[in-house]
mmCIF file as Biopython writes it, N, C-alpha, C and O atoms, coordinates in Angstrom:
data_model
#
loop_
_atom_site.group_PDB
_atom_site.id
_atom_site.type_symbol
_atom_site.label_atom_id
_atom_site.label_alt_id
_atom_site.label_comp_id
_atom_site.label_asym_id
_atom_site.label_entity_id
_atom_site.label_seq_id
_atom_site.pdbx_PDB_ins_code
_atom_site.Cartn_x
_atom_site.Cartn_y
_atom_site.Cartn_z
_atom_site.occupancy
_atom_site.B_iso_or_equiv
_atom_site.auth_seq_id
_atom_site.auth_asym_id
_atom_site.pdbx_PDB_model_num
ATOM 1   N N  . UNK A ? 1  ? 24.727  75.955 24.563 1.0 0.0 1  A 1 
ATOM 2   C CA . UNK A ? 1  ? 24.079  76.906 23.690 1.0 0.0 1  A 1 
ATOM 3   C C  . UNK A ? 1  ? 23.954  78.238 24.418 1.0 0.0 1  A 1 
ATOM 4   O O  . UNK A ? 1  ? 23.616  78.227 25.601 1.0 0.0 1  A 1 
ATOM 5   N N  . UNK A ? 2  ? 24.201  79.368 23.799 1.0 0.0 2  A 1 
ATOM 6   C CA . UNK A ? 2  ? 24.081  80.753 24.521 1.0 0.0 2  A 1 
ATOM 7   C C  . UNK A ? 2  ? 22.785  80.981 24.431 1.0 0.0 2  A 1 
ATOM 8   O O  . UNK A ? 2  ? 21.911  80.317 23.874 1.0 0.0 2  A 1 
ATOM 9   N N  . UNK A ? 3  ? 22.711  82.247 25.186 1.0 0.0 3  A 1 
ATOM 10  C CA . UNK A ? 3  ? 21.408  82.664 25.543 1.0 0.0 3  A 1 
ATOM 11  C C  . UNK A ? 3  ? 20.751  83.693 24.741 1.0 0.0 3  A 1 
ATOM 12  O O  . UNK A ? 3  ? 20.441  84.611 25.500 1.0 0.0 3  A 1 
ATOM 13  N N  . UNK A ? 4  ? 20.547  83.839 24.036 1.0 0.0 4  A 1 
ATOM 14  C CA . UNK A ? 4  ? 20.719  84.517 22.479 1.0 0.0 4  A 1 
ATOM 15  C C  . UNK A ? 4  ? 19.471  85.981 22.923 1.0 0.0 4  A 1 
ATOM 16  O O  . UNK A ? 4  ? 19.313  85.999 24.143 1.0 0.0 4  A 1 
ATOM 17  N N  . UNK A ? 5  ? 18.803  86.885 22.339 1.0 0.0 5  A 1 
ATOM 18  C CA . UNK A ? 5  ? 18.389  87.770 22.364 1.0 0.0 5  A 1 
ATOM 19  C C  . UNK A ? 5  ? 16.858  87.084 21.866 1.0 0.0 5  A 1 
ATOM 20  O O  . UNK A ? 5  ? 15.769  87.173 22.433 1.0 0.0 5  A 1 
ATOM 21  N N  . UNK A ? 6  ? 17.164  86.485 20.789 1.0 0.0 6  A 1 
ATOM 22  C CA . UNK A ? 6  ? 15.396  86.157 20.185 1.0 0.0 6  A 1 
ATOM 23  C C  . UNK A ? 6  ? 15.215  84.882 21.273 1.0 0.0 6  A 1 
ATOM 24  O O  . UNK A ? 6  ? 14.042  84.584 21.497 1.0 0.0 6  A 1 
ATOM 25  N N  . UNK A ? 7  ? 16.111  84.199 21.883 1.0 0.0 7  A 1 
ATOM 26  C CA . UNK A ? 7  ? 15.495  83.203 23.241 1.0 0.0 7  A 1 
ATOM 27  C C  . UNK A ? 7  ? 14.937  84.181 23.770 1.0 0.0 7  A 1 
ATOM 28  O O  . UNK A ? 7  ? 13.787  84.418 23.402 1.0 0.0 7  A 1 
ATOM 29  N N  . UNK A ? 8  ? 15.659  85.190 24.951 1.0 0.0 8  A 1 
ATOM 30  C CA . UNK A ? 8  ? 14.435  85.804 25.356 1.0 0.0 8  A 1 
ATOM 31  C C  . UNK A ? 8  ? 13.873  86.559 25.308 1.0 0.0 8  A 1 
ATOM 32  O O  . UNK A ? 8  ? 13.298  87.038 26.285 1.0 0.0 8  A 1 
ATOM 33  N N  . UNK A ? 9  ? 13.786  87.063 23.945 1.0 0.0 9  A 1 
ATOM 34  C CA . UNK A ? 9  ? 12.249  87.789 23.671 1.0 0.0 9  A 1 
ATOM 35  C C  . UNK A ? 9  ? 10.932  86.204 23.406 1.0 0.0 9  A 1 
ATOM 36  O O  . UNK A ? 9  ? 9.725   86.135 23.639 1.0 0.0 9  A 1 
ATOM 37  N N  . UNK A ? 10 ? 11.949  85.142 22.826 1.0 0.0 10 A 1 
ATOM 38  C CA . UNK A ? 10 ? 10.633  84.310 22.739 1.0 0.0 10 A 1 
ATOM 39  C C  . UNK A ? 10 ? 10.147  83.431 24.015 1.0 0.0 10 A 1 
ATOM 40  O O  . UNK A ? 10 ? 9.087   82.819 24.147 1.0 0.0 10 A 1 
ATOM 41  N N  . UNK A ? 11 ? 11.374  83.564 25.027 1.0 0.0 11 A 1 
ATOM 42  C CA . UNK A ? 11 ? 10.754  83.088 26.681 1.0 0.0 11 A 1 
ATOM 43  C C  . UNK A ? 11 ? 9.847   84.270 26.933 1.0 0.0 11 A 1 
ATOM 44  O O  . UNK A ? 11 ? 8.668   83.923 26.860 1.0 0.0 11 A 1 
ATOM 45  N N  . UNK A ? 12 ? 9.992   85.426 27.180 1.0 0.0 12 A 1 
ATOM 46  C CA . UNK A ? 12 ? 8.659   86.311 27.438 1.0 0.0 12 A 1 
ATOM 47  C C  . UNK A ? 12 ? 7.700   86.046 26.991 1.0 0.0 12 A 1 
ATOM 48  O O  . UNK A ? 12 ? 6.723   85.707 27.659 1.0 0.0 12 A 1 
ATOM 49  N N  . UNK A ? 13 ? 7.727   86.149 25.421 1.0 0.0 13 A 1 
ATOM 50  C CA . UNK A ? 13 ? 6.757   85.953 24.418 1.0 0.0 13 A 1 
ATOM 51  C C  . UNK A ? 13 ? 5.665   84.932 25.513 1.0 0.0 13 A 1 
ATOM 52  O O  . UNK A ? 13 ? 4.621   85.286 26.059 1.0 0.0 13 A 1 
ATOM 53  N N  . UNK A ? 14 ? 6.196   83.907 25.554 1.0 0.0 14 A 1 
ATOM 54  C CA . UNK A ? 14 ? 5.436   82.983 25.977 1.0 0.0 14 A 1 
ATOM 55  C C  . UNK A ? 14 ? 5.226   82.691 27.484 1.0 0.0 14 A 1 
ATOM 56  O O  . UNK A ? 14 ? 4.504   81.795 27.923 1.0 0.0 14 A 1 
ATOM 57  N N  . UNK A ? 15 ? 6.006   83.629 28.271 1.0 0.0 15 A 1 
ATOM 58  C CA . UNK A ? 15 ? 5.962   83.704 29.785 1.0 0.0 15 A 1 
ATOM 59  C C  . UNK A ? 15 ? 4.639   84.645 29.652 1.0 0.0 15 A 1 
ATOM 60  O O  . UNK A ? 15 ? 3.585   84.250 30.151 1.0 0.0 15 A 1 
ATOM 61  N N  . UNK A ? 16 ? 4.705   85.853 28.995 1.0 0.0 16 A 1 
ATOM 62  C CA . UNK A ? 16 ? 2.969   86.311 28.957 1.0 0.0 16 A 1 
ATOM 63  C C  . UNK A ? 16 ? 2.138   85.861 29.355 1.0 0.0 16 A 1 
ATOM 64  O O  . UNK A ? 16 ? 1.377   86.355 30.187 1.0 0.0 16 A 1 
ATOM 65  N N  . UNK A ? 17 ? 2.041   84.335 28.639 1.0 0.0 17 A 1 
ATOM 66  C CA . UNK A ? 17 ? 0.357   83.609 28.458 1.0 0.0 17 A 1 
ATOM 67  C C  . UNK A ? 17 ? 0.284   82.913 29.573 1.0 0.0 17 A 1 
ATOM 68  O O  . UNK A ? 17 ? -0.708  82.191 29.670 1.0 0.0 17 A 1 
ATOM 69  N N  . UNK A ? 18 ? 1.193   82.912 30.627 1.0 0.0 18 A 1 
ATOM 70  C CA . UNK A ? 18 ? 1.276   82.311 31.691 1.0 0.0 18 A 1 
ATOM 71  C C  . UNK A ? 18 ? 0.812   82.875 33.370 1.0 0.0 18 A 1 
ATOM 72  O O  . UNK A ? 18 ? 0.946   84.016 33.812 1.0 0.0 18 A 1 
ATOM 73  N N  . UNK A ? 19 ? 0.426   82.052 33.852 1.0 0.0 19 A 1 
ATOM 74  C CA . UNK A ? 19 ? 0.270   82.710 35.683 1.0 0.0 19 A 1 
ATOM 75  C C  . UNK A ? 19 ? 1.145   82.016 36.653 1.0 0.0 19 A 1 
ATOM 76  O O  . UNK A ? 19 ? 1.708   80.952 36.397 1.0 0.0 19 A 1 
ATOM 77  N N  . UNK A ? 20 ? 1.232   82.587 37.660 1.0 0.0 20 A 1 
ATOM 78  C CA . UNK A ? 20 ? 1.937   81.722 38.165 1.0 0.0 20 A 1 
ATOM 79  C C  . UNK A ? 20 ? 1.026   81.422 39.716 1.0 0.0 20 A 1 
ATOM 80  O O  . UNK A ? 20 ? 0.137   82.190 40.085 1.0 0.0 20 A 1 
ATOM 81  N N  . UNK A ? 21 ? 1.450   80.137 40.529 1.0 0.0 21 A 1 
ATOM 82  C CA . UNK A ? 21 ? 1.054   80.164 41.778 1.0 0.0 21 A 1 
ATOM 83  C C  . UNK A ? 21 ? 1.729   79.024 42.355 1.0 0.0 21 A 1 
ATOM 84  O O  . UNK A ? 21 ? 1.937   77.900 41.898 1.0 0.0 21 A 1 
ATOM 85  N N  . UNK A ? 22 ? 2.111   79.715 43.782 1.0 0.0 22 A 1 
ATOM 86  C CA . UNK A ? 22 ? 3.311   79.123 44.049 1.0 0.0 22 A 1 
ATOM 87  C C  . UNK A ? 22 ? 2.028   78.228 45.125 1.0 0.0 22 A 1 
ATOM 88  O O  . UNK A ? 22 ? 0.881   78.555 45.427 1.0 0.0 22 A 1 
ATOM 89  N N  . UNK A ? 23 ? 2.851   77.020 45.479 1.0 0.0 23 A 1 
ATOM 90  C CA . UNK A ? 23 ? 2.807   75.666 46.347 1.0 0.0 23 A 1 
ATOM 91  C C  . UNK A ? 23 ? 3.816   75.028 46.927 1.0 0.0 23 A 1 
ATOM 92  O O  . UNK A ? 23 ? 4.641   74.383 46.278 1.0 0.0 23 A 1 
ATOM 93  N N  . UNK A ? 24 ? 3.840   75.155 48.244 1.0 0.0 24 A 1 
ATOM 94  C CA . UNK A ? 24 ? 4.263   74.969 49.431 1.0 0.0 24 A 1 
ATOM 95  C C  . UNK A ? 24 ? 4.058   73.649 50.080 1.0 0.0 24 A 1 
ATOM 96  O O  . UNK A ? 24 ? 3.724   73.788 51.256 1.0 0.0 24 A 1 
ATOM 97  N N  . UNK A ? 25 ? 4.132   72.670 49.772 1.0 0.0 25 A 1 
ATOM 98  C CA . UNK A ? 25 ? 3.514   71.469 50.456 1.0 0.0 25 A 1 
ATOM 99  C C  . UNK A ? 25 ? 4.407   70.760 51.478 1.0 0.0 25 A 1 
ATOM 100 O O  . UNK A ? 25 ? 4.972   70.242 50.515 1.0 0.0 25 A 1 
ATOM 101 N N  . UNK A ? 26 ? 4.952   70.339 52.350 1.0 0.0 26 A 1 
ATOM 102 C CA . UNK A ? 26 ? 5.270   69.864 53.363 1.0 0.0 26 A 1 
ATOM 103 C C  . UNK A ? 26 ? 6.585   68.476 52.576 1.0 0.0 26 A 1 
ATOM 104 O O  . UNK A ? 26 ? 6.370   67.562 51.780 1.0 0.0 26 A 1 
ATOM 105 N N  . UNK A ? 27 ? 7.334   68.734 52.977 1.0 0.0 27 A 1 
ATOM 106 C CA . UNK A ? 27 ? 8.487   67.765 52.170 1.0 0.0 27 A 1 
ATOM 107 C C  . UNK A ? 27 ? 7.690   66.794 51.809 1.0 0.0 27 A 1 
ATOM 108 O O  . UNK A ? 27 ? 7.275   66.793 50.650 1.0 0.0 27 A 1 
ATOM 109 N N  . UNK A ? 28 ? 7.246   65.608 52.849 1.0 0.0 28 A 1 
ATOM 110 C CA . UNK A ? 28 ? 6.864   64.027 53.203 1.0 0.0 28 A 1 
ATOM 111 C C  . UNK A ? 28 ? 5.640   64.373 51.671 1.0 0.0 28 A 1 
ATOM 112 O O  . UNK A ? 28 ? 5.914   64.092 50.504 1.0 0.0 28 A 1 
ATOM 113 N N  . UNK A ? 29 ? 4.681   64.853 52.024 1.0 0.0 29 A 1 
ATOM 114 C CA . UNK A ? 29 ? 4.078   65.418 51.095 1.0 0.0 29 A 1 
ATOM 115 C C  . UNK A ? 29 ? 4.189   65.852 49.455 1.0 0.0 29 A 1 
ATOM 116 O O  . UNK A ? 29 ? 3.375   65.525 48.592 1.0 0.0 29 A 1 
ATOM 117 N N  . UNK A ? 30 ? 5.228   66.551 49.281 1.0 0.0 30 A 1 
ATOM 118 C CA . UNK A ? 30 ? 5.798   66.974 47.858 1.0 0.0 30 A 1 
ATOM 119 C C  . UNK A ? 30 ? 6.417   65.616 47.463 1.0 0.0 30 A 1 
ATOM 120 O O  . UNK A ? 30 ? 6.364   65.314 46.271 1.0 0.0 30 A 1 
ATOM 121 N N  . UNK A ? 31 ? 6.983   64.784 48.314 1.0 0.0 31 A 1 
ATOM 122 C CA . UNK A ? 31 ? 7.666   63.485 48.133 1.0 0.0 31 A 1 
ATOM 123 C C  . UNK A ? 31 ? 6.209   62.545 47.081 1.0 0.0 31 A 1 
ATOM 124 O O  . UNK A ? 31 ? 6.287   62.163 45.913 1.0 0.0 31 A 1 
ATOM 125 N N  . UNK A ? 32 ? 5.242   62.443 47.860 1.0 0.0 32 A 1 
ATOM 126 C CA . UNK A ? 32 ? 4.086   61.983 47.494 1.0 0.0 32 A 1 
ATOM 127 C C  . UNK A ? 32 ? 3.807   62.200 46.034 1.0 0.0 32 A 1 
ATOM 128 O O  . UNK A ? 32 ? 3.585   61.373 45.150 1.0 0.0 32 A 1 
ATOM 129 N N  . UNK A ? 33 ? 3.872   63.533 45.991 1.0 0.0 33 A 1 
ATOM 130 C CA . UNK A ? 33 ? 2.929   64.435 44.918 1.0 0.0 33 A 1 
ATOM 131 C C  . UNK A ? 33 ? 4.221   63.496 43.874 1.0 0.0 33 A 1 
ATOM 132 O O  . UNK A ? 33 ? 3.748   62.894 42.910 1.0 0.0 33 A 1 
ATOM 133 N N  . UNK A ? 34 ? 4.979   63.450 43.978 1.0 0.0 34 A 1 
ATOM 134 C CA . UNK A ? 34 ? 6.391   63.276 42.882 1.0 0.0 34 A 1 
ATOM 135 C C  . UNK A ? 34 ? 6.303   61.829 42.285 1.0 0.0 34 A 1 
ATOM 136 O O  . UNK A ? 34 ? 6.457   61.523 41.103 1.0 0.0 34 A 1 
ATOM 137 N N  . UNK A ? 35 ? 5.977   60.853 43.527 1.0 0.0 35 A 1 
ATOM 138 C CA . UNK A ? 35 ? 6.066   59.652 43.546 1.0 0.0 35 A 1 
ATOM 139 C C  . UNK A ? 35 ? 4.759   59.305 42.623 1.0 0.0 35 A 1 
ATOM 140 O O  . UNK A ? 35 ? 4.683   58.297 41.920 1.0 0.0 35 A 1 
ATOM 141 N N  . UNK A ? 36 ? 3.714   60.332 42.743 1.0 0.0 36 A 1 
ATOM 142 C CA . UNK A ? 36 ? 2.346   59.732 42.094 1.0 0.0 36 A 1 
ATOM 143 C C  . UNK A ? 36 ? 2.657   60.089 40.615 1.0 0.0 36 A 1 
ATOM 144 O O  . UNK A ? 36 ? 2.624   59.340 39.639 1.0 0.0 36 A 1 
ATOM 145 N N  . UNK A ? 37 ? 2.977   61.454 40.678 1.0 0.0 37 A 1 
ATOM 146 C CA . UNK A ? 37 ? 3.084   62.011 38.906 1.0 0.0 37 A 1 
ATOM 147 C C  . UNK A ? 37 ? 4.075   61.424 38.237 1.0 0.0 37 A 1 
ATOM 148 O O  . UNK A ? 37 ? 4.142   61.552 37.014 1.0 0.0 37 A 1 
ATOM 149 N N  . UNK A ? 38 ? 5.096   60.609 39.018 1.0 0.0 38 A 1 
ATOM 150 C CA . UNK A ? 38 ? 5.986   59.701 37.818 1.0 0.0 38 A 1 
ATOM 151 C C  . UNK A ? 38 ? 5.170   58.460 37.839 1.0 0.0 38 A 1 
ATOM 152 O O  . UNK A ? 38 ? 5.262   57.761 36.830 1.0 0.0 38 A 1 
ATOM 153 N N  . UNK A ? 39 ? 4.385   58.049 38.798 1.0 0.0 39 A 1 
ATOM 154 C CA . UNK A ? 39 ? 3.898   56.763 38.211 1.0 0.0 39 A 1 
ATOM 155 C C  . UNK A ? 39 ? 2.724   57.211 36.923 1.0 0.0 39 A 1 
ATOM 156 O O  . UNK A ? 39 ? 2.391   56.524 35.957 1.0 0.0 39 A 1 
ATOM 157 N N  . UNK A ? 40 ? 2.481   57.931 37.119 1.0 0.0 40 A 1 
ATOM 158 C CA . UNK A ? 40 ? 1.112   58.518 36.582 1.0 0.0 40 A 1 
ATOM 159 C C  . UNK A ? 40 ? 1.733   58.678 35.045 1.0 0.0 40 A 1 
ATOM 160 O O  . UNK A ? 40 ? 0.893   58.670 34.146 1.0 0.0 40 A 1 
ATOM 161 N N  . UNK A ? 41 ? 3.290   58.838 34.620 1.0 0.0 41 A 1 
ATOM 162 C CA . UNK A ? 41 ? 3.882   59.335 33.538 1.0 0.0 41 A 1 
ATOM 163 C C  . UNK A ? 41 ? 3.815   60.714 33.596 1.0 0.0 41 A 1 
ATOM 164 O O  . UNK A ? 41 ? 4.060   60.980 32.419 1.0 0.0 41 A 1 
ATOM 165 N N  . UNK A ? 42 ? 3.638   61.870 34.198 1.0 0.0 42 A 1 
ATOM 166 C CA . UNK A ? 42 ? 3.475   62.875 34.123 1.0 0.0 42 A 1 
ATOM 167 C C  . UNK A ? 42 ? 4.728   63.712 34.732 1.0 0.0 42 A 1 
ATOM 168 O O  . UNK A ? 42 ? 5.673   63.226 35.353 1.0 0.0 42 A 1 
ATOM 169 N N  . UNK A ? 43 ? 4.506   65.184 34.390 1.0 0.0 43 A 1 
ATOM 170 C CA . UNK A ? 43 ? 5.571   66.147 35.361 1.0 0.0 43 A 1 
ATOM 171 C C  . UNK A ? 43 ? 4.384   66.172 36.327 1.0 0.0 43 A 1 
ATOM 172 O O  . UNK A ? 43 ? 3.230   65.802 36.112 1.0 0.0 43 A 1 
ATOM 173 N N  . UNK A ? 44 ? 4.857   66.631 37.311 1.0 0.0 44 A 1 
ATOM 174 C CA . UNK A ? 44 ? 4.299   67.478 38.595 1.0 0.0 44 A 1 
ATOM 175 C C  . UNK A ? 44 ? 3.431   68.459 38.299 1.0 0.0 44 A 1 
ATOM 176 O O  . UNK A ? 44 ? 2.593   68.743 39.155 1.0 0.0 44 A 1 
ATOM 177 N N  . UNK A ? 45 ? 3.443   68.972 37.399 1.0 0.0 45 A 1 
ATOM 178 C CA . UNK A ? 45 ? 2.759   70.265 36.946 1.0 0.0 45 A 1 
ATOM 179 C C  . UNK A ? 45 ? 1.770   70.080 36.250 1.0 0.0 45 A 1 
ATOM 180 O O  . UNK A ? 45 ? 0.783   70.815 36.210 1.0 0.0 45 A 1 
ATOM 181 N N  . UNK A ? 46 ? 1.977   68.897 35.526 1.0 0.0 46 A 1 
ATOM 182 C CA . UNK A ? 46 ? 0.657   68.633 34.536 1.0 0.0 46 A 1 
ATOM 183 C C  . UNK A ? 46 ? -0.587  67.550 35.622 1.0 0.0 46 A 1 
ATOM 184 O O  . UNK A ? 46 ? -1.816  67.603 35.687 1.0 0.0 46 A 1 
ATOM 185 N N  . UNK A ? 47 ? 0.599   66.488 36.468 1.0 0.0 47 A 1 
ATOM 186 C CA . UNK A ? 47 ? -0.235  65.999 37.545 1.0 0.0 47 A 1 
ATOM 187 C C  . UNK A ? 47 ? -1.327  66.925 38.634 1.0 0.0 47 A 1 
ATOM 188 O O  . UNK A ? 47 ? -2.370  66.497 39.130 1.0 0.0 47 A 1 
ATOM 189 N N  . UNK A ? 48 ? -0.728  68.286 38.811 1.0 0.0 48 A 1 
ATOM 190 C CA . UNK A ? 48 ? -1.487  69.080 39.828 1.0 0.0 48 A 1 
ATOM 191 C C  . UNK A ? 48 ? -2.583  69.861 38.855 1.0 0.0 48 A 1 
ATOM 192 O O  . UNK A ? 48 ? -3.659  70.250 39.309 1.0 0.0 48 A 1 
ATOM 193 N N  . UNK A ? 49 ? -2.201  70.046 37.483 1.0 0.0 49 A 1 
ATOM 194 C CA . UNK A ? 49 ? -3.327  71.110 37.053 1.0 0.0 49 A 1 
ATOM 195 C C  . UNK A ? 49 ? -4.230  69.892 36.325 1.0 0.0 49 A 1 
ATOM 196 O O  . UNK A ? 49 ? -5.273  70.370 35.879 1.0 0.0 49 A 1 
ATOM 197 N N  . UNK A ? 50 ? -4.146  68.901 36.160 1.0 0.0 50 A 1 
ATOM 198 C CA . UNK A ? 50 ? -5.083  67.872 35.773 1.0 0.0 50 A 1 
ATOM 199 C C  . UNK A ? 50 ? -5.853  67.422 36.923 1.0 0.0 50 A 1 
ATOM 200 O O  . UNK A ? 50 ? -6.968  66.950 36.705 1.0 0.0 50 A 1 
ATOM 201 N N  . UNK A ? 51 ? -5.412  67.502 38.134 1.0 0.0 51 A 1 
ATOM 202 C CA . UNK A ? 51 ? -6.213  67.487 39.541 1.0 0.0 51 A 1 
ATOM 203 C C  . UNK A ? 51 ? -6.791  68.480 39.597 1.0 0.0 51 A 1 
ATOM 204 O O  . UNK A ? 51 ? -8.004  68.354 39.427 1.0 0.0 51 A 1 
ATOM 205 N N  . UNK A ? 52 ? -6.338  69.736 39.820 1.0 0.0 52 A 1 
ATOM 206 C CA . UNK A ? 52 ? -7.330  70.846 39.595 1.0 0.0 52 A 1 
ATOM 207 C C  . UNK A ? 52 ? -8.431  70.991 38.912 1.0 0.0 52 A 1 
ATOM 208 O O  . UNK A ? 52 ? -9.513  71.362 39.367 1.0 0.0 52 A 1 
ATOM 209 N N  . UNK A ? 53 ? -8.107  70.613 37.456 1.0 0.0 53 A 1 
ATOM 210 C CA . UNK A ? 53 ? -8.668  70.922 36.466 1.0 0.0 53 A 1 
ATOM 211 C C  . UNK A ? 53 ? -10.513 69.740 36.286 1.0 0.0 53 A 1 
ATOM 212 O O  . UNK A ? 53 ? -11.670 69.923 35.909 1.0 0.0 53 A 1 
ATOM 213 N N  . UNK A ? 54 ? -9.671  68.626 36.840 1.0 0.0 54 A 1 
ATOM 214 C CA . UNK A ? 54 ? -10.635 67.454 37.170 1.0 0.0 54 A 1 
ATOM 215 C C  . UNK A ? 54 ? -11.889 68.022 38.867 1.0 0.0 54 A 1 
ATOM 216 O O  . UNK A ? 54 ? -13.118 68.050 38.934 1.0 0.0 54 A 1 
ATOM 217 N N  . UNK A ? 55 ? -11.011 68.309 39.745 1.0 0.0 55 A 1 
ATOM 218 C CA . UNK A ? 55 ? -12.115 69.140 41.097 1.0 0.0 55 A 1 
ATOM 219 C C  . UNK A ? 55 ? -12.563 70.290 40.784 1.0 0.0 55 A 1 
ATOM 220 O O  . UNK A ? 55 ? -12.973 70.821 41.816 1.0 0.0 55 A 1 
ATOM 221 N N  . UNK A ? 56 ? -12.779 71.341 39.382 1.0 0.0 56 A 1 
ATOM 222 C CA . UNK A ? 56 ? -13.253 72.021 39.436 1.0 0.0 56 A 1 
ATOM 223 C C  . UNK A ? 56 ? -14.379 71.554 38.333 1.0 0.0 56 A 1 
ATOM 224 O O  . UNK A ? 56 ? -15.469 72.124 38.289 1.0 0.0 56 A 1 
ATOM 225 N N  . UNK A ? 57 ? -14.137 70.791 37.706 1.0 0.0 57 A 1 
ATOM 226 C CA . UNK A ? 57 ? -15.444 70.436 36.818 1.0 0.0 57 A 1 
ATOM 227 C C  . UNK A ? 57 ? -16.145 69.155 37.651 1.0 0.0 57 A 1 
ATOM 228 O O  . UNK A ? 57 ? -17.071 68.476 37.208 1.0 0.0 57 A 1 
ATOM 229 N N  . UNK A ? 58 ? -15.613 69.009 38.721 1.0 0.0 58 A 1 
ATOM 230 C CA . UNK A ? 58 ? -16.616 68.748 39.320 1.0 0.0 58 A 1 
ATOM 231 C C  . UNK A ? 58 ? -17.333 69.320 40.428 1.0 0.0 58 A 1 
ATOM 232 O O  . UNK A ? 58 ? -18.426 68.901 40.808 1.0 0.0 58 A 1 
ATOM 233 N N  . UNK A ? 59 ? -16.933 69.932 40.757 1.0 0.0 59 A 1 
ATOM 234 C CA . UNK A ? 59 ? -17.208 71.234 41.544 1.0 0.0 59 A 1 
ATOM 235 C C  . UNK A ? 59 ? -18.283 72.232 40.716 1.0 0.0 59 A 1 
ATOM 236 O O  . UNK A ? 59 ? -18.937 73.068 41.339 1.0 0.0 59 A 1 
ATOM 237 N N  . UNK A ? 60 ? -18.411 72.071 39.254 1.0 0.0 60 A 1 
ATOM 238 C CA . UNK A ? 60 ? -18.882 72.936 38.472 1.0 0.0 60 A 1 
ATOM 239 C C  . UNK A ? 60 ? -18.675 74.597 38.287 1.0 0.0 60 A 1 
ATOM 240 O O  . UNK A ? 60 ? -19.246 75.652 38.012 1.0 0.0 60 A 1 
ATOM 241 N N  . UNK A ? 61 ? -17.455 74.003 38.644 1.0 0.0 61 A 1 
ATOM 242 C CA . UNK A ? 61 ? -16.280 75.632 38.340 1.0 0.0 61 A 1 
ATOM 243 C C  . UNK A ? 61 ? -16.399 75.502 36.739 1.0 0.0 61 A 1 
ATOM 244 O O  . UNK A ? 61 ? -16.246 74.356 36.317 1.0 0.0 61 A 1 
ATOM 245 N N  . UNK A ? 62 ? -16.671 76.589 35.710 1.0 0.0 62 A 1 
ATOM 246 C CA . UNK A ? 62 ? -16.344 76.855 34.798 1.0 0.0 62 A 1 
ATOM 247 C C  . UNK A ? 62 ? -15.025 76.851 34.350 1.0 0.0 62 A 1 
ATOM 248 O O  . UNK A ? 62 ? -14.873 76.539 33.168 1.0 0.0 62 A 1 
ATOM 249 N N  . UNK A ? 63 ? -13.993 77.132 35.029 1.0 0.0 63 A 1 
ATOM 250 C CA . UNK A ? 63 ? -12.783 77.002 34.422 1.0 0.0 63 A 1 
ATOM 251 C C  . UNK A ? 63 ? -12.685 78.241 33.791 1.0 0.0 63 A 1 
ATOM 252 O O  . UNK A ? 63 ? -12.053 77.943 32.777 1.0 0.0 63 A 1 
ATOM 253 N N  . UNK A ? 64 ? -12.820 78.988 33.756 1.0 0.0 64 A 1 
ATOM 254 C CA . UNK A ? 64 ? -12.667 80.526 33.228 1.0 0.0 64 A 1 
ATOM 255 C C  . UNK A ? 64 ? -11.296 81.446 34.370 1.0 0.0 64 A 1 
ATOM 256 O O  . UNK A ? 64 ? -11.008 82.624 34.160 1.0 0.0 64 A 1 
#
């Protein structure tokens, strides 16, 4: 499929609502993180911001 003009105006579109932050973790390590979020059923991404998202409400981070 080509890469059409309304793709990316609608990848921006939605790259907007986004942040980014990069993570660096140590191979042996990222190996880990990979091995847990497929058992877990998850991507990597939803595994780390559901960890986050879980230590800051308990932390009593608002999440804002």
């Amino acid at each position: 499929m080509a890469y059409t003009a309304a793709k990316a105006a609608s990848n921006k579109k939605s790259d907007e609502k986004y942040g980014q932050i990069l993570l660096k973790p140590y191979k042996a390590e990222r190996d880990q993180i990979r091995a847990a979020a497929a058992a877990a059923g998850q991507s990597v991404q939803g595994y780390i911001l559901q960890a986050v998202r879980e230590r800051m409400e308990r932390d009593g981070e608002n999440g804002a």
